[in-house]
C-alpha positions in Angstrom: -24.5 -49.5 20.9 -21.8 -48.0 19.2 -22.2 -44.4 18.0 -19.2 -43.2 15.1 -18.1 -39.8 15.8 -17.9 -37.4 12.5 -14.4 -35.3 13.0 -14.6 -34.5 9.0 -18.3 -32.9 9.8 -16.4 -31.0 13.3 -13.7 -29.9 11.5 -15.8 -28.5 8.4 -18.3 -26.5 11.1 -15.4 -25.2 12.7 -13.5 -23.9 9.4 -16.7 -22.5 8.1 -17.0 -20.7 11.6 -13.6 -19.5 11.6 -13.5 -18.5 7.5 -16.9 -16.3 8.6 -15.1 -15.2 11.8 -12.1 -13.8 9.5 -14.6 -12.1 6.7 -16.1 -10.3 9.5 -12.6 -9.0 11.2 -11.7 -8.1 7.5 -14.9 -6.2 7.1 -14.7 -4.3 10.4 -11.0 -3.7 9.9 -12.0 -2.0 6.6 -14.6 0.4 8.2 -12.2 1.1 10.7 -10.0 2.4 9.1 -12.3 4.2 6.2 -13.3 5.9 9.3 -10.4 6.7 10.7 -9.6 8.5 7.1 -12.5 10.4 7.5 -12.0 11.7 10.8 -7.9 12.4 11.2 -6.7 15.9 11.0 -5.5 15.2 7.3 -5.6 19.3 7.2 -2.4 19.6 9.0 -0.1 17.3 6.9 2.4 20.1 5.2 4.9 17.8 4.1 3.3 14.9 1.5 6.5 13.3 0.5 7.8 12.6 4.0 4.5 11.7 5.1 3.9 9.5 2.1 7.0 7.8 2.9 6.4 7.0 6.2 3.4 6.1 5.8 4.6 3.4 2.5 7.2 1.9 5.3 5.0 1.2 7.7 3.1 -0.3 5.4 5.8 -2.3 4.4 6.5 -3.4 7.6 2.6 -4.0 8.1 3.1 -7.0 5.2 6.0 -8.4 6.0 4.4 -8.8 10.0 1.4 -10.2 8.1 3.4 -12.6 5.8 5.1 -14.1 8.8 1.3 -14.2 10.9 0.6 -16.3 7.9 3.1 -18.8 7.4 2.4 -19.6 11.2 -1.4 -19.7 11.2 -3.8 -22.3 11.6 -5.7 -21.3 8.7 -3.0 -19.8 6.7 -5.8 -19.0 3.7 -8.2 -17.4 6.1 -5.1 -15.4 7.4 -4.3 -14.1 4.2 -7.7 -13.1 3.2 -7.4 -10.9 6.5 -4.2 -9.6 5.6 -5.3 -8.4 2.1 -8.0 -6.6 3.9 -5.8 -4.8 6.2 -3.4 -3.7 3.7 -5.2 -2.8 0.2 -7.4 -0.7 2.2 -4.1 0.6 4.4 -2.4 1.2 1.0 -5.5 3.2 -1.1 -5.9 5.0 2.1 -2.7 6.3 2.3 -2.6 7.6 -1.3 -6.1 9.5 -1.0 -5.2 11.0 2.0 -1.8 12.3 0.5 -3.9 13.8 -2.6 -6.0 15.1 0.1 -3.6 17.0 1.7 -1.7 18.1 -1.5 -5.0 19.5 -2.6 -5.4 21.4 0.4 -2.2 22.6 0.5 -2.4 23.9 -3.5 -5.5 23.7 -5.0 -3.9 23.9 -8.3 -2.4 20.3 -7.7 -5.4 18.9 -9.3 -8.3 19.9 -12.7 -11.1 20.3 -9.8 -10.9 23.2 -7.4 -10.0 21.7 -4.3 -10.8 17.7 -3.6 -12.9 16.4 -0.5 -11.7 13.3 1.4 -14.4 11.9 -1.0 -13.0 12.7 -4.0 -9.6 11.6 -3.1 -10.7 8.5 -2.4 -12.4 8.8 -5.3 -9.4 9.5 -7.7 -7.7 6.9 -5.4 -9.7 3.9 -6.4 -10.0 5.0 -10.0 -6.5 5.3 -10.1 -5.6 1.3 -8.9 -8.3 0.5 -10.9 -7.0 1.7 -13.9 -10.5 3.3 -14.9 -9.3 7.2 -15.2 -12.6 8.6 -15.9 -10.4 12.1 -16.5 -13.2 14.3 -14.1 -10.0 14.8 -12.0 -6.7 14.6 -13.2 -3.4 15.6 -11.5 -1.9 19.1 -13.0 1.0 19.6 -11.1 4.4 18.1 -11.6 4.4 17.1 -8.1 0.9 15.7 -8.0 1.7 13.7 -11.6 4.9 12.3 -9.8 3.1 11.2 -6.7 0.2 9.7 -9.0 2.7 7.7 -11.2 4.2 6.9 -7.6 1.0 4.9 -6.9 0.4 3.5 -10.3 3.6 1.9 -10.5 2.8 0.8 -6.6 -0.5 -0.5 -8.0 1.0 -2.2 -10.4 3.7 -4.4 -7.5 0.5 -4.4 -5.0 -1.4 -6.3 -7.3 1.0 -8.8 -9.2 3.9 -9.5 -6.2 1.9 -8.4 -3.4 -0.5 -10.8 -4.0 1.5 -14.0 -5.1 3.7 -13.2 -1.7 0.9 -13.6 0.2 -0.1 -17.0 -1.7 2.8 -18.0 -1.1 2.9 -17.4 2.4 -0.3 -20.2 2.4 1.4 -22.2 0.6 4.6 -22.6 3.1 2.3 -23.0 5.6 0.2 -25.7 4.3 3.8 -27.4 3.5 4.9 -27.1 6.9 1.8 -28.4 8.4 1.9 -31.7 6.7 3.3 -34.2 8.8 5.4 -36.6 7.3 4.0 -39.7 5.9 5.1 -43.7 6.4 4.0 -45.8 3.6 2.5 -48.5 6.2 0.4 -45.9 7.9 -3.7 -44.7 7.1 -3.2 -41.5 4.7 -3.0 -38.3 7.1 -5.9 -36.8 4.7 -8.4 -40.1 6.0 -9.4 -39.0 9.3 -9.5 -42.3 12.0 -12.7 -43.3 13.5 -13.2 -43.4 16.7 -16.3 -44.9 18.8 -17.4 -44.4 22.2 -19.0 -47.5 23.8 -22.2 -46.6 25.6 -24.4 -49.3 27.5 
């Protein structure tokens, strides 16, 4: 009796494993780091430019890490759906916790009277999103040039952010084909194999 084992069918349950394996690191990574925002000292930044700046290098560094983890994965898609999780949240976080700050350090940095880590990342998201519902706006020349700061970072985030980490799958996918002889089976039919039982 000859029974044909189903690699395709392995290989399927194992990438739907690992794909819901990733959106589940992605989604704890996201509330990890939500929470973290929530419960740092954010009261005692006094200098939002510097900190801002650090913060948009490591960053920076954070993608460039994750573009090479990509290009070297196993699953290069799954990968990159993790890193996207890691660093949109990473980047929106940043930003509301520098409008955070500013507002504590002058109220007058923004229409409302002073802004909760809530409404920062509030303004935050409706700031990437290009919504602007106008309920807070920046008033200060410092807090306008720190808001046009992130628009214009939106803006790179979204369209070259995103098509670098696509193309990070891509090069991997590329480099994990093997090379193909004309006289041999197509790498994309897997063989069959059969284990002889009496």
């Amino acid at each position: 009796m000859s029974i044909q084992a189903d690699p395709n069918g392995r290989a399927s349950a194992k990438r739907r494993r690992l794909i819901g394996l990733g959106l589940l690191r992605s989604l704890v990574t996201t509330v990890v780091l939500v929470g973290a925002y929530y419960l740092l000292p954010l009261d005692h930044i006094r200098s939002v430019p510097l900190t801002l700046a650090g913060g948009l290098l490591i960053l920076l560094a954070g993608a460039v890490w994750q573009v090479r983890a990509i290009t070297r994965a196993r699953y290069p898609a799954v990968r990159a759906v993790q890193a996207l999780a890691t660093t949109v949240p990473l980047f929106l976080l940043l930003f509301a916790s520098a409008y955070f700050a500013m507002a504590r350090i002058s109220p007058a940095n923004f229409s409302t009277h002073s802004l909760t880590r809530t409404d920062a990342l509030y303004f935050t998201v409706t700031t990437f999103s290009t919504v602007g519902y106008g309920d807070i706006t920046a008033v200060s020349q410092s807090a306008r040039i720190v808001v046009t700061v992130q628009m214009l970072l939106d803006l790179l985030a979204v369209g070259l952010g995103i098509r670098v980490f696509v193309g990070a799958v891509q090069v991997a996918r590329q480099q994990a084909r093997p090379a193909t002889d004309p006289g041999l089976p197509s790498p994309d039919q897997p063989r069959q194999e059969s284990d002889e039982t009496s």
